[in-house]
N, CA, C and O atoms as a Tripos MOL2 file, in Angstrom:
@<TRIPOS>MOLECULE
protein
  280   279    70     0     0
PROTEIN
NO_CHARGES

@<TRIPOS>ATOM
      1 N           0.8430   -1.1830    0.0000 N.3       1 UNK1
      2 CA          0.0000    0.0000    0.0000 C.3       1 UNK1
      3 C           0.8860    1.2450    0.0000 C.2       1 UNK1
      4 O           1.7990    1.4250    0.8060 O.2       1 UNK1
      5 N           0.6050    1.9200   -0.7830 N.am      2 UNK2
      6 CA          1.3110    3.2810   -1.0190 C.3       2 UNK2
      7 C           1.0710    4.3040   -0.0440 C.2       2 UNK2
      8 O          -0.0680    4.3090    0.4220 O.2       2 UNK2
      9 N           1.8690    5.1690    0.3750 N.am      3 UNK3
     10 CA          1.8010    6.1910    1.3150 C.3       3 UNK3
     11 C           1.9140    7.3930    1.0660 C.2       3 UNK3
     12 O           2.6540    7.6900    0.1280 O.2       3 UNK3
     13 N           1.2990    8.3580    1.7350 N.am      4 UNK4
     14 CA          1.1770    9.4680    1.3960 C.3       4 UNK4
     15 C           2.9330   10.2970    1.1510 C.2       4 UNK4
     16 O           3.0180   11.2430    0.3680 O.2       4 UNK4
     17 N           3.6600   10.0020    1.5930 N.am      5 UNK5
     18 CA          5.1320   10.9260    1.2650 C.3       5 UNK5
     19 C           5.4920    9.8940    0.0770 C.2       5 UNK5
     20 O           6.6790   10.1540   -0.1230 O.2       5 UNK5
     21 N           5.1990    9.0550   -0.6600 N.am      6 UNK6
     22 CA          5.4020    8.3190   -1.7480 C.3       6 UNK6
     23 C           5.9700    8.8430   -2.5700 C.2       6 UNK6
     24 O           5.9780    9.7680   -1.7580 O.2       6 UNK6
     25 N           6.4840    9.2160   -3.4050 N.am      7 UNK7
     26 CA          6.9600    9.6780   -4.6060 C.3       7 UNK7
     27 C           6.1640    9.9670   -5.7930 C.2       7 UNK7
     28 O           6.8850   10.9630   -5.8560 O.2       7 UNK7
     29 N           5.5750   10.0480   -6.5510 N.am      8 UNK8
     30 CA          4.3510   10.1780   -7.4040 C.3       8 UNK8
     31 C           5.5310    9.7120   -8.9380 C.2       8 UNK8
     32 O           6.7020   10.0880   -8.9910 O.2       8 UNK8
     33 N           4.9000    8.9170   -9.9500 N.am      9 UNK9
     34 CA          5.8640    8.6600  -11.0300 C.3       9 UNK9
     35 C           5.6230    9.7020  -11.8420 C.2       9 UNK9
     36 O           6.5860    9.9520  -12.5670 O.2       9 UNK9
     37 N           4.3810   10.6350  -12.0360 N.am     10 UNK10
     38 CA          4.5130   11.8560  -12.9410 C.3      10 UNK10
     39 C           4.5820   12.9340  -11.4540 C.2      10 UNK10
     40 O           4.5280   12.4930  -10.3060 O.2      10 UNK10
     41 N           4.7090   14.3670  -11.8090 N.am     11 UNK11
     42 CA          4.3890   15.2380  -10.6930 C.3      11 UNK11
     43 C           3.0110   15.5780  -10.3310 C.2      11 UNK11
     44 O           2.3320   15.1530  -11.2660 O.2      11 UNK11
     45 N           2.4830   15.9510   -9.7370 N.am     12 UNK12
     46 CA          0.9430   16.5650   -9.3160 C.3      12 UNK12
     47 C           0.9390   17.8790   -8.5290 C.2      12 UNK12
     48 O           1.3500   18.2580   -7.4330 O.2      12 UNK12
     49 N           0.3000   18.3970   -9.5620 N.am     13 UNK13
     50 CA         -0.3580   19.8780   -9.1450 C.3      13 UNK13
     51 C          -1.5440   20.0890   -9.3070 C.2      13 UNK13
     52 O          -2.2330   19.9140  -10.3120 O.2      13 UNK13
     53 N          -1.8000   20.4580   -8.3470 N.am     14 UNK14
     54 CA         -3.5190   20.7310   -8.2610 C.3      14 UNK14
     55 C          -3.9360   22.1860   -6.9810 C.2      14 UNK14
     56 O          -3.0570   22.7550   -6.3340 O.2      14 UNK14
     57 N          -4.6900   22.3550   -6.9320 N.am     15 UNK15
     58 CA         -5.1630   22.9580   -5.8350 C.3      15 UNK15
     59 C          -4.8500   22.7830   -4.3460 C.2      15 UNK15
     60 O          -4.7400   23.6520   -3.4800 O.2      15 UNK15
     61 N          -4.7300   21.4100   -4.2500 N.am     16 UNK16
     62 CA         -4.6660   21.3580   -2.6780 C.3      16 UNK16
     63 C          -3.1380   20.4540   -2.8580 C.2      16 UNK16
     64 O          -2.6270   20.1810   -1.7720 O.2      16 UNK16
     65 N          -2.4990   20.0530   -3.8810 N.am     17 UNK17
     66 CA         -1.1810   19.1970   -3.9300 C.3      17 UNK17
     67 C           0.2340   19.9420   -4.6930 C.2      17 UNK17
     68 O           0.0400   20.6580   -5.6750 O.2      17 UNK17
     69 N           1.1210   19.8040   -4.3670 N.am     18 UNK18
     70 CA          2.1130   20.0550   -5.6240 C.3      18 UNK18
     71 C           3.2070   19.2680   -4.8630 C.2      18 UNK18
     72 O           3.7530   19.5250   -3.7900 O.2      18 UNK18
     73 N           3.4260   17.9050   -6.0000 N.am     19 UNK19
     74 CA          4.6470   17.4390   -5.7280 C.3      19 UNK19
     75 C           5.0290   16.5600   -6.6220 C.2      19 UNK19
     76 O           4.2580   15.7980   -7.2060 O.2      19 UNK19
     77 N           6.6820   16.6310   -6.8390 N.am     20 UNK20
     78 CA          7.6510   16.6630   -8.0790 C.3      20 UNK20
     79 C           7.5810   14.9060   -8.5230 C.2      20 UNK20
     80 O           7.5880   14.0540   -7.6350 O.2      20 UNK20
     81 N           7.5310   14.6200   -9.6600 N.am     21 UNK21
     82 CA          7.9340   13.7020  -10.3240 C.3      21 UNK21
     83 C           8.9830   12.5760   -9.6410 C.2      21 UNK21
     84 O           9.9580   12.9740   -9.0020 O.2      21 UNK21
     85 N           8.7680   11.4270   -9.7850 N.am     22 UNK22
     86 CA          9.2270   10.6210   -9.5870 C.3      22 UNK22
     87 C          11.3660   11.0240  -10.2830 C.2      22 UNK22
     88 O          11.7460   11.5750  -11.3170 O.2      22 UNK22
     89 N          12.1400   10.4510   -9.1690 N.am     23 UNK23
     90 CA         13.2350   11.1580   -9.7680 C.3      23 UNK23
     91 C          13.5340   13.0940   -9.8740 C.2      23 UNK23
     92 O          14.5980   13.7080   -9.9570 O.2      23 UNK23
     93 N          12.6330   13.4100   -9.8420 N.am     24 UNK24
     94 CA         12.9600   15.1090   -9.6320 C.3      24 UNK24
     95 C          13.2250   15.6670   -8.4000 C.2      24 UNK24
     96 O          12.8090   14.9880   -7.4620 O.2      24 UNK24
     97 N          13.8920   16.8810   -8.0550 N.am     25 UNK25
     98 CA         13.4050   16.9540   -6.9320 C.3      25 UNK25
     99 C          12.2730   18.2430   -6.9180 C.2      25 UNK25
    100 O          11.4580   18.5600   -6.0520 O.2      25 UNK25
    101 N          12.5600   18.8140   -8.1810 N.am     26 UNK26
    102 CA         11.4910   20.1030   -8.0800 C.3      26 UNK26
    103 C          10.0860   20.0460   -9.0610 C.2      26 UNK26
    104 O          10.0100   19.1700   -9.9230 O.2      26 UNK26
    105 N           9.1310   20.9020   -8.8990 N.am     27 UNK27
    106 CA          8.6380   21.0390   -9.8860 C.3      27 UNK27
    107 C           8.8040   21.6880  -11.3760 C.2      27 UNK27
    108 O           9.2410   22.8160  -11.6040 O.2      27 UNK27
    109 N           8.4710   20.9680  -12.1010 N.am     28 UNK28
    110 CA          9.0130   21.1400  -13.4160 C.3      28 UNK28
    111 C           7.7780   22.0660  -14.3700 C.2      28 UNK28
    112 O           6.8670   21.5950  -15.0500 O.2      28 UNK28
    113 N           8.1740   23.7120  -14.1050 N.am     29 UNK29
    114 CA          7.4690   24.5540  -14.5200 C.3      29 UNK29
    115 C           7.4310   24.2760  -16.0480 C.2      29 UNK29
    116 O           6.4150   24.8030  -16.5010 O.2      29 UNK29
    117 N           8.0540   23.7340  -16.8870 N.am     30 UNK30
    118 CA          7.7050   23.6960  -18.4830 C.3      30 UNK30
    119 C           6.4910   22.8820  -18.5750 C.2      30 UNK30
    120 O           5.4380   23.1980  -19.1290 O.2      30 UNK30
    121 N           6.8160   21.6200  -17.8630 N.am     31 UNK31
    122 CA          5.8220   20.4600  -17.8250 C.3      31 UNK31
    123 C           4.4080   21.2010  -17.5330 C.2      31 UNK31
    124 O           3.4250   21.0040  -18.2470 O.2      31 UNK31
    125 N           4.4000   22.0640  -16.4260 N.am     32 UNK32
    126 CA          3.0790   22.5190  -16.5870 C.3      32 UNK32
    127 C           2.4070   23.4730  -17.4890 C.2      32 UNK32
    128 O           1.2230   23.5390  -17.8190 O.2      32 UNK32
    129 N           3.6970   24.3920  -17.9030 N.am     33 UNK33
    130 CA          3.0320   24.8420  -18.7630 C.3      33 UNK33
    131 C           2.2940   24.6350  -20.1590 C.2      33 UNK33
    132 O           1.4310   25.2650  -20.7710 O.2      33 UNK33
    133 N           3.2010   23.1820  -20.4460 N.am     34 UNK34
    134 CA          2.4170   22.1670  -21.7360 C.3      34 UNK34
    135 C           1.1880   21.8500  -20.9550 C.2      34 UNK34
    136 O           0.1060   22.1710  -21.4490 O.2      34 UNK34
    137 N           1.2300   21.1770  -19.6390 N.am     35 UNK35
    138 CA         -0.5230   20.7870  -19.7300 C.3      35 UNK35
    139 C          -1.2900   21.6600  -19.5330 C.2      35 UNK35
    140 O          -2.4360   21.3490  -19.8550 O.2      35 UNK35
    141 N          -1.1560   22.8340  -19.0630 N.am     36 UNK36
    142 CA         -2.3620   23.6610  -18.4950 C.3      36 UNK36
    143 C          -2.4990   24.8150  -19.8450 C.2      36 UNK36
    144 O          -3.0280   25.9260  -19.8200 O.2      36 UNK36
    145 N          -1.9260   24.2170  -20.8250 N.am     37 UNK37
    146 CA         -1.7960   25.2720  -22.1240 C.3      37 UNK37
    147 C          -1.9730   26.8590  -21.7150 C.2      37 UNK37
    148 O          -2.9580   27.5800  -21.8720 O.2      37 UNK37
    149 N          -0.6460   27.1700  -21.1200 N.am     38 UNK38
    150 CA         -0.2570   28.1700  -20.8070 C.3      38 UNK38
    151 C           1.0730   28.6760  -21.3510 C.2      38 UNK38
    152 O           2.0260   27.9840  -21.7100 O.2      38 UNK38
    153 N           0.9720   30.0190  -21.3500 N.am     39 UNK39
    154 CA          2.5640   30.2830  -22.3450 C.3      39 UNK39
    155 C           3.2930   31.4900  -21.2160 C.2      39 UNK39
    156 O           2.7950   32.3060  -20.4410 O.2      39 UNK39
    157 N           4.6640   31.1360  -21.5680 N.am     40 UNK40
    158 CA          5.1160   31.4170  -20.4130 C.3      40 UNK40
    159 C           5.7580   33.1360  -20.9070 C.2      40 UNK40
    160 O           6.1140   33.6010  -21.9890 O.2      40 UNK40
    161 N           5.6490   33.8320  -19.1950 N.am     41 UNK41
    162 CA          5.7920   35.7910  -19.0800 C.3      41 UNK41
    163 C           7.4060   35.7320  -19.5320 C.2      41 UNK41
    164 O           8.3140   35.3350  -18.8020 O.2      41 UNK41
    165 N           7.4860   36.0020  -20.2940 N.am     42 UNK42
    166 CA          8.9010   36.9050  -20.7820 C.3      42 UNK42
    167 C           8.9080   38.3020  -20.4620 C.2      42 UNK42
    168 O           8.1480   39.0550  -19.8540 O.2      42 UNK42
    169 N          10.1380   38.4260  -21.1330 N.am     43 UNK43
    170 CA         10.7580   39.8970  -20.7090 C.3      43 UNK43
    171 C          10.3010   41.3020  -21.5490 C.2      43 UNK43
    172 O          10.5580   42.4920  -21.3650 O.2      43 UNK43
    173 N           9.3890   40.4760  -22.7000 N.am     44 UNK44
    174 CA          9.0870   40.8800  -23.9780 C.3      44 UNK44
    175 C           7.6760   41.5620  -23.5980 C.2      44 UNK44
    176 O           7.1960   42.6340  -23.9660 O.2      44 UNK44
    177 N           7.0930   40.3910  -22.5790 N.am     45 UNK45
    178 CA          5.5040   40.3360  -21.9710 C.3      45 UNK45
    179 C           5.2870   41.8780  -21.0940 C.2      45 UNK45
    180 O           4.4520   42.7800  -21.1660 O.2      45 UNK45
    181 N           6.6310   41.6050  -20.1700 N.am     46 UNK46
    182 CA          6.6570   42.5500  -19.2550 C.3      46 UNK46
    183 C           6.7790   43.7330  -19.6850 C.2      46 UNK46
    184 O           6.0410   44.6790  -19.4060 O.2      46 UNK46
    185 N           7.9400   43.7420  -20.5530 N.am     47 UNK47
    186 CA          7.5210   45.4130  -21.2950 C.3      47 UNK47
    187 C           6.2680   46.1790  -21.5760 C.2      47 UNK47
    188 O           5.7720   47.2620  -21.2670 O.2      47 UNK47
    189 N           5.9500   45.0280  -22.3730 N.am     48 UNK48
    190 CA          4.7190   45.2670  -22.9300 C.3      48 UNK48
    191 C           3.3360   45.9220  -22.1030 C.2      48 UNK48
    192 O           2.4150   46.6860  -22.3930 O.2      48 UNK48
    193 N           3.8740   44.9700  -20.6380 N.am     49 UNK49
    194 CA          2.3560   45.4770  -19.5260 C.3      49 UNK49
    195 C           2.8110   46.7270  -18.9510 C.2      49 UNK49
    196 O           2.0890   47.6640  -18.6110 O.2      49 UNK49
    197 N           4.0350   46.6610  -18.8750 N.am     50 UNK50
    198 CA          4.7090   48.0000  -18.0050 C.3      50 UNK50
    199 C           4.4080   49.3010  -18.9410 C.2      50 UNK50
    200 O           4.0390   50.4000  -18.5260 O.2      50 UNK50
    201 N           4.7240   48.8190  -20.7270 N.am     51 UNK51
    202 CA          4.2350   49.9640  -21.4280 C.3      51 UNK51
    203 C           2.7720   50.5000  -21.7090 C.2      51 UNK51
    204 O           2.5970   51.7060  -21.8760 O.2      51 UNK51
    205 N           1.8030   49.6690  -21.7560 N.am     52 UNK52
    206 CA          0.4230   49.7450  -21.5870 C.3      52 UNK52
    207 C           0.0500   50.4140  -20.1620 C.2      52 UNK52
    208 O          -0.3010   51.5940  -20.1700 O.2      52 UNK52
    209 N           0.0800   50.0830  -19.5910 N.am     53 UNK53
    210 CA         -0.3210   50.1070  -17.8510 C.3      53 UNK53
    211 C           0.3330   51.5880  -17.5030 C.2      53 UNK53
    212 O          -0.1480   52.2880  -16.6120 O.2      53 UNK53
    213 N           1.4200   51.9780  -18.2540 N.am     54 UNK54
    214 CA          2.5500   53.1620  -17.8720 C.3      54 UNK54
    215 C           2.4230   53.0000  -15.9330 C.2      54 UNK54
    216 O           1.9290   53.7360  -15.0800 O.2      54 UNK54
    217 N           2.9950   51.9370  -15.8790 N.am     55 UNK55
    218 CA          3.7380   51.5830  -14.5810 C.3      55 UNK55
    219 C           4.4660   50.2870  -14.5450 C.2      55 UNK55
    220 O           4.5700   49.4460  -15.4380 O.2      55 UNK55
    221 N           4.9790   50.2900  -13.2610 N.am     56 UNK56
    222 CA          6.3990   49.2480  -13.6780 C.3      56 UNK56
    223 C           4.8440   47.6050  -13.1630 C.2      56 UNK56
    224 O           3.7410   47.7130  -12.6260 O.2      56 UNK56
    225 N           5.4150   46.6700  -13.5600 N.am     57 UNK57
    226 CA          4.6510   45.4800  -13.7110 C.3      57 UNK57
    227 C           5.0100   44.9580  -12.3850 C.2      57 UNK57
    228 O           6.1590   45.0050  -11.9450 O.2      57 UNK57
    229 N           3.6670   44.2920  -11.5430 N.am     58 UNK58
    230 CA          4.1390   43.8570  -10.0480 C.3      58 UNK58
    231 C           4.9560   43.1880  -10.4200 C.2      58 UNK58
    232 O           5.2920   42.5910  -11.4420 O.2      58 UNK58
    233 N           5.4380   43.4450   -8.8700 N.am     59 UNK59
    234 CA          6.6380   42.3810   -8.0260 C.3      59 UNK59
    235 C           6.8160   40.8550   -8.7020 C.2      59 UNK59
    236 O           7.7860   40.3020   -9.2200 O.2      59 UNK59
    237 N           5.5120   40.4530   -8.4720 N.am     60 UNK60
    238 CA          5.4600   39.1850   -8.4260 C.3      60 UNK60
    239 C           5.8940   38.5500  -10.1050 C.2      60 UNK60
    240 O           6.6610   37.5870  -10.1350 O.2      60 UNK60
    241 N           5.4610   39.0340  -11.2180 N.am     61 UNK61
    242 CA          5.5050   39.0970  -12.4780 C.3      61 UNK61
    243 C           7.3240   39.0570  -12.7750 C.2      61 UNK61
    244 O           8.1420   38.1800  -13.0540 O.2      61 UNK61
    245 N           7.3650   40.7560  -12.4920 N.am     62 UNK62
    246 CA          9.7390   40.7170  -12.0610 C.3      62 UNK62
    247 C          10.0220   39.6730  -11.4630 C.2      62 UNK62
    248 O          11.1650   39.3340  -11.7700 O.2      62 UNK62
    249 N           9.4000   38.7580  -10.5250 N.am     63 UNK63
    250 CA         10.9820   38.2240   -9.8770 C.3      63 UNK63
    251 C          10.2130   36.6720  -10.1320 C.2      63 UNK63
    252 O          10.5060   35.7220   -9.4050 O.2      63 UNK63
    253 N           9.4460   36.5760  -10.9800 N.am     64 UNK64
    254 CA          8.9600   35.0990  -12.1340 C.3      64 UNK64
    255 C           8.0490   34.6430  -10.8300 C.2      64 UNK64
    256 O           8.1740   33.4190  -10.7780 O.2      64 UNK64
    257 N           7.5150   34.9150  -10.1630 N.am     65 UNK65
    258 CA          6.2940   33.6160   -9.4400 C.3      65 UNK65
    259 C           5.1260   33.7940  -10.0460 C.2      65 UNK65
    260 O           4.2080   33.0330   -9.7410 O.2      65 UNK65
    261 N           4.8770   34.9920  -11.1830 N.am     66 UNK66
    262 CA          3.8130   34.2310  -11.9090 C.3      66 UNK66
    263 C           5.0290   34.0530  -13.0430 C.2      66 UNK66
    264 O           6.0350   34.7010  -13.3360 O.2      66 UNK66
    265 N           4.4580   32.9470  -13.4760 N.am     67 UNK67
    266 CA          5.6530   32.3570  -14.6960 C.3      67 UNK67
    267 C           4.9020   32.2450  -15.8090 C.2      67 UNK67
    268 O           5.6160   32.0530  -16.7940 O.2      67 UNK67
    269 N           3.5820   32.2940  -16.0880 N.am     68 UNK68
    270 CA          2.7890   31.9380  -17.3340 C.3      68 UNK68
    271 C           1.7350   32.4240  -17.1500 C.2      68 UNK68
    272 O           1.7650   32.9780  -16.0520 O.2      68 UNK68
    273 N           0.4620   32.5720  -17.7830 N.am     69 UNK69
    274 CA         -0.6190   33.0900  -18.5160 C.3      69 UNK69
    275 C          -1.4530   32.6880  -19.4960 C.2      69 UNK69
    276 O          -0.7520   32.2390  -20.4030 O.2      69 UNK69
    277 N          -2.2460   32.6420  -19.6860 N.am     70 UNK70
    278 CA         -3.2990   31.9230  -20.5910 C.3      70 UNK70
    279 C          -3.6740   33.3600  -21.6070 C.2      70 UNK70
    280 O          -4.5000   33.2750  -22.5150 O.2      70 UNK70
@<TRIPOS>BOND
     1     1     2 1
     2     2     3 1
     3     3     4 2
     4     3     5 am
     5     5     6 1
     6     6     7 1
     7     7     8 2
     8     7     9 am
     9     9    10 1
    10    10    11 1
    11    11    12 2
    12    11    13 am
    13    13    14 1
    14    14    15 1
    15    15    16 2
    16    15    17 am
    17    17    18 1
    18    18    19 1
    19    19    20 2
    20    19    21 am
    21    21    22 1
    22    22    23 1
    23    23    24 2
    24    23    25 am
    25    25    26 1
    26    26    27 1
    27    27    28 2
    28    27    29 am
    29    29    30 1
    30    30    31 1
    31    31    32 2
    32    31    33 am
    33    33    34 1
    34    34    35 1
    35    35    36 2
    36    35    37 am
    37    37    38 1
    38    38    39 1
    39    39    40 2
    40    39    41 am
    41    41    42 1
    42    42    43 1
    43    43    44 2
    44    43    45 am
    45    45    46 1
    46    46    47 1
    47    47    48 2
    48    47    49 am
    49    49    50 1
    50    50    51 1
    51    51    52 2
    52    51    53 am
    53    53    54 1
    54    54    55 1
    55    55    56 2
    56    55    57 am
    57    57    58 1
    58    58    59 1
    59    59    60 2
    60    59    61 am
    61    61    62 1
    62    62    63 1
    63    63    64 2
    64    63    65 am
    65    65    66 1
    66    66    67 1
    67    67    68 2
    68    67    69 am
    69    69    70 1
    70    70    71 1
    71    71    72 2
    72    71    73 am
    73    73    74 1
    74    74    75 1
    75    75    76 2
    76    75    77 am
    77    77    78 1
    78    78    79 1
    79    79    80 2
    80    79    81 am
    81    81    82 1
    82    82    83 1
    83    83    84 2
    84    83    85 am
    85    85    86 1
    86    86    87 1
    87    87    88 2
    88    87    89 am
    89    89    90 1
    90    90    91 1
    91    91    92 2
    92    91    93 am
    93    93    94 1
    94    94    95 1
    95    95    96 2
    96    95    97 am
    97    97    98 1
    98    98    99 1
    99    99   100 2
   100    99   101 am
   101   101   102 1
   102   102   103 1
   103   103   104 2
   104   103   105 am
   105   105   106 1
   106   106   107 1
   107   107   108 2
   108   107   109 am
   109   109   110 1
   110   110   111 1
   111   111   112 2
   112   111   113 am
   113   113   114 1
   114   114   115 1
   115   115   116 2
   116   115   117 am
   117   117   118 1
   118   118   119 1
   119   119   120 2
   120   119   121 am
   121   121   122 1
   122   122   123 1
   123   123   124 2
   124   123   125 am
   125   125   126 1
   126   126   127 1
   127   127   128 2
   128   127   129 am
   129   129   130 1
   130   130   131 1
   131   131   132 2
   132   131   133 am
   133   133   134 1
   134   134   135 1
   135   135   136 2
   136   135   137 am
   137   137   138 1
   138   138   139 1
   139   139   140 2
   140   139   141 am
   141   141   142 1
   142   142   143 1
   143   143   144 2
   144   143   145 am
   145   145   146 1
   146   146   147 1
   147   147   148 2
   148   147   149 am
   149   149   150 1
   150   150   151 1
   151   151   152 2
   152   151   153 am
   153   153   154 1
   154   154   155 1
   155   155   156 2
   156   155   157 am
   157   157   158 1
   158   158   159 1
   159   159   160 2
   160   159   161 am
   161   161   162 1
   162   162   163 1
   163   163   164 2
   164   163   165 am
   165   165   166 1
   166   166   167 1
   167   167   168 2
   168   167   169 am
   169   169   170 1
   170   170   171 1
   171   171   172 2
   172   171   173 am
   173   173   174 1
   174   174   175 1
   175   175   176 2
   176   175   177 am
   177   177   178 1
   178   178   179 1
   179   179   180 2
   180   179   181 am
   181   181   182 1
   182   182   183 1
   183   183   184 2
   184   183   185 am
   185   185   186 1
   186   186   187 1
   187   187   188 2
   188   187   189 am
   189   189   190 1
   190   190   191 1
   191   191   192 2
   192   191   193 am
   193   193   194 1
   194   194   195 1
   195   195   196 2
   196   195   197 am
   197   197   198 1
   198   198   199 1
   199   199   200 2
   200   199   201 am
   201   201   202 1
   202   202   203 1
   203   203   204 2
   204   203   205 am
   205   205   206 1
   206   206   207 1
   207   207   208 2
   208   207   209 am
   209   209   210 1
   210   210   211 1
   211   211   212 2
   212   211   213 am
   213   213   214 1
   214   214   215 1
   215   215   216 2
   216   215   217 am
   217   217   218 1
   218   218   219 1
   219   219   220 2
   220   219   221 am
   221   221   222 1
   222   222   223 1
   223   223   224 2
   224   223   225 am
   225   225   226 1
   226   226   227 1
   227   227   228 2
   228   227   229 am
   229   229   230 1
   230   230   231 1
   231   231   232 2
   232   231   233 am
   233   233   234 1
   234   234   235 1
   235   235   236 2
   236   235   237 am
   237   237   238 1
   238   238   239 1
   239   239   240 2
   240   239   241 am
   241   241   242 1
   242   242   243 1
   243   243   244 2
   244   243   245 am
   245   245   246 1
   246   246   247 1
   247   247   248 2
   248   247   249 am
   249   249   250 1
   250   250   251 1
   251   251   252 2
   252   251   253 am
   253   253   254 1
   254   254   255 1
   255   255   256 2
   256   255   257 am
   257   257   258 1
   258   258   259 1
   259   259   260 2
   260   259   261 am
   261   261   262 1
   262   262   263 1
   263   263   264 2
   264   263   265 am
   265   265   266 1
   266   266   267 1
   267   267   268 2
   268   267   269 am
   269   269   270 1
   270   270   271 1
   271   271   272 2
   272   271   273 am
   273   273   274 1
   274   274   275 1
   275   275   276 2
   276   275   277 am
   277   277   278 1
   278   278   279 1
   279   279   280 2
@<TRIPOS>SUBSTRUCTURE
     1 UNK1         2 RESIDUE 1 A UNK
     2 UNK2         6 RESIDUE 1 A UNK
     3 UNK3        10 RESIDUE 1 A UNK
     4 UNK4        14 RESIDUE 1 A UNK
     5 UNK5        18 RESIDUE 1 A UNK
     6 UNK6        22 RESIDUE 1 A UNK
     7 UNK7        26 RESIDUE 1 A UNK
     8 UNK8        30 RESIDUE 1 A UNK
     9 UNK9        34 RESIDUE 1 A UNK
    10 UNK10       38 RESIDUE 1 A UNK
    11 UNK11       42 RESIDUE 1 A UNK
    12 UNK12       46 RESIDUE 1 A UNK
    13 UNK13       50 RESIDUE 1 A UNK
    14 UNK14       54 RESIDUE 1 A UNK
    15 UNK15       58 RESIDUE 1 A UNK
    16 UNK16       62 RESIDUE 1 A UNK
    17 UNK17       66 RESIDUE 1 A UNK
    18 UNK18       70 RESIDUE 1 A UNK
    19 UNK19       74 RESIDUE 1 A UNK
    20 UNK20       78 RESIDUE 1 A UNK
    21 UNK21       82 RESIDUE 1 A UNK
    22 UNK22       86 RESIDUE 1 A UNK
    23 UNK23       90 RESIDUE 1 A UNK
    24 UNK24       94 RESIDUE 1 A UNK
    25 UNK25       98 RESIDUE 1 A UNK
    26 UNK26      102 RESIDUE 1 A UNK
    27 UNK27      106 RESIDUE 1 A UNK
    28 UNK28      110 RESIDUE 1 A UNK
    29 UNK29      114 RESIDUE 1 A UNK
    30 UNK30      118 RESIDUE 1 A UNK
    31 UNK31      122 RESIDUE 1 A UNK
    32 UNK32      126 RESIDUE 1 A UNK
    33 UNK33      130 RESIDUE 1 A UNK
    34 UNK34      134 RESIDUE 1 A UNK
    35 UNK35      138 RESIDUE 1 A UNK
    36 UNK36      142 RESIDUE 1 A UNK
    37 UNK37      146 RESIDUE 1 A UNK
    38 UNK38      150 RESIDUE 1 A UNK
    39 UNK39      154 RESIDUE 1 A UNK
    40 UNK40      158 RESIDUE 1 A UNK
    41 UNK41      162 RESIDUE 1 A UNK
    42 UNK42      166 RESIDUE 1 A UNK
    43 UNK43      170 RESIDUE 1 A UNK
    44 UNK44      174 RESIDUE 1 A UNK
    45 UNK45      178 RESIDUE 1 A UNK
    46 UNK46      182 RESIDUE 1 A UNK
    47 UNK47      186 RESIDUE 1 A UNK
    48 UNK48      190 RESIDUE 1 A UNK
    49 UNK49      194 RESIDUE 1 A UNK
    50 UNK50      198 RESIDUE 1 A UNK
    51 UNK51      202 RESIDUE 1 A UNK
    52 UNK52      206 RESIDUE 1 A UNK
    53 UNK53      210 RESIDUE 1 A UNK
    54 UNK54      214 RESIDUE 1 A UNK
    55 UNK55      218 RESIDUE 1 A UNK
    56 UNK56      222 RESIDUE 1 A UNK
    57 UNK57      226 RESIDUE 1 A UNK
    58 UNK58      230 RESIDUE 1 A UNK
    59 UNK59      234 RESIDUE 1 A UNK
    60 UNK60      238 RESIDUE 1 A UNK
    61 UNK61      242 RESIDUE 1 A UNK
    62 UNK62      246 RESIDUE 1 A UNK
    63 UNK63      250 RESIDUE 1 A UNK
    64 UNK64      254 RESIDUE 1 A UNK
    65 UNK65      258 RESIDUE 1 A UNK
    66 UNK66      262 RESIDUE 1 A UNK
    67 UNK67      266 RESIDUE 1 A UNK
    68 UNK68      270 RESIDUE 1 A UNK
    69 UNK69      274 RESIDUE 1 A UNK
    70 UNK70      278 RESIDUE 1 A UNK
């Protein structure tokens, strides 16, 4: 019987879970961004909101914890 600190053979993210792939130790932000068909904030993105918005783009956006966007 499998246990909850188990290892998972793909990773799982969800709402109430996030944990890395069998063999990984982190989560593997590309991987999600293929499944959740999301494309990921560049530097290109950020300009872009900072130039629209005429203000600098949150915190969170600069230092990548949002990493993607639909």
């Amino acid at each position: 019987m499998a246990t909850e600190s188990a290892q998972p053979k793909e990773q799982i993210v969800d709402p109430w879970t996030a944990k890395a792939g069998e063999g990984e130790k982190k989560i593997n932000y590309d991987k999600l961004i293929v499944q959740f068909g999301s494309e990921r904030i560049d530097e290109s993105l950020l300009q872009r909101i900072e130039t629209l918005s005429k203000k600098p783009a949150h915190h969170f956006l600069r230092r990548g914890i949002f990493f993607s966007h639909r």
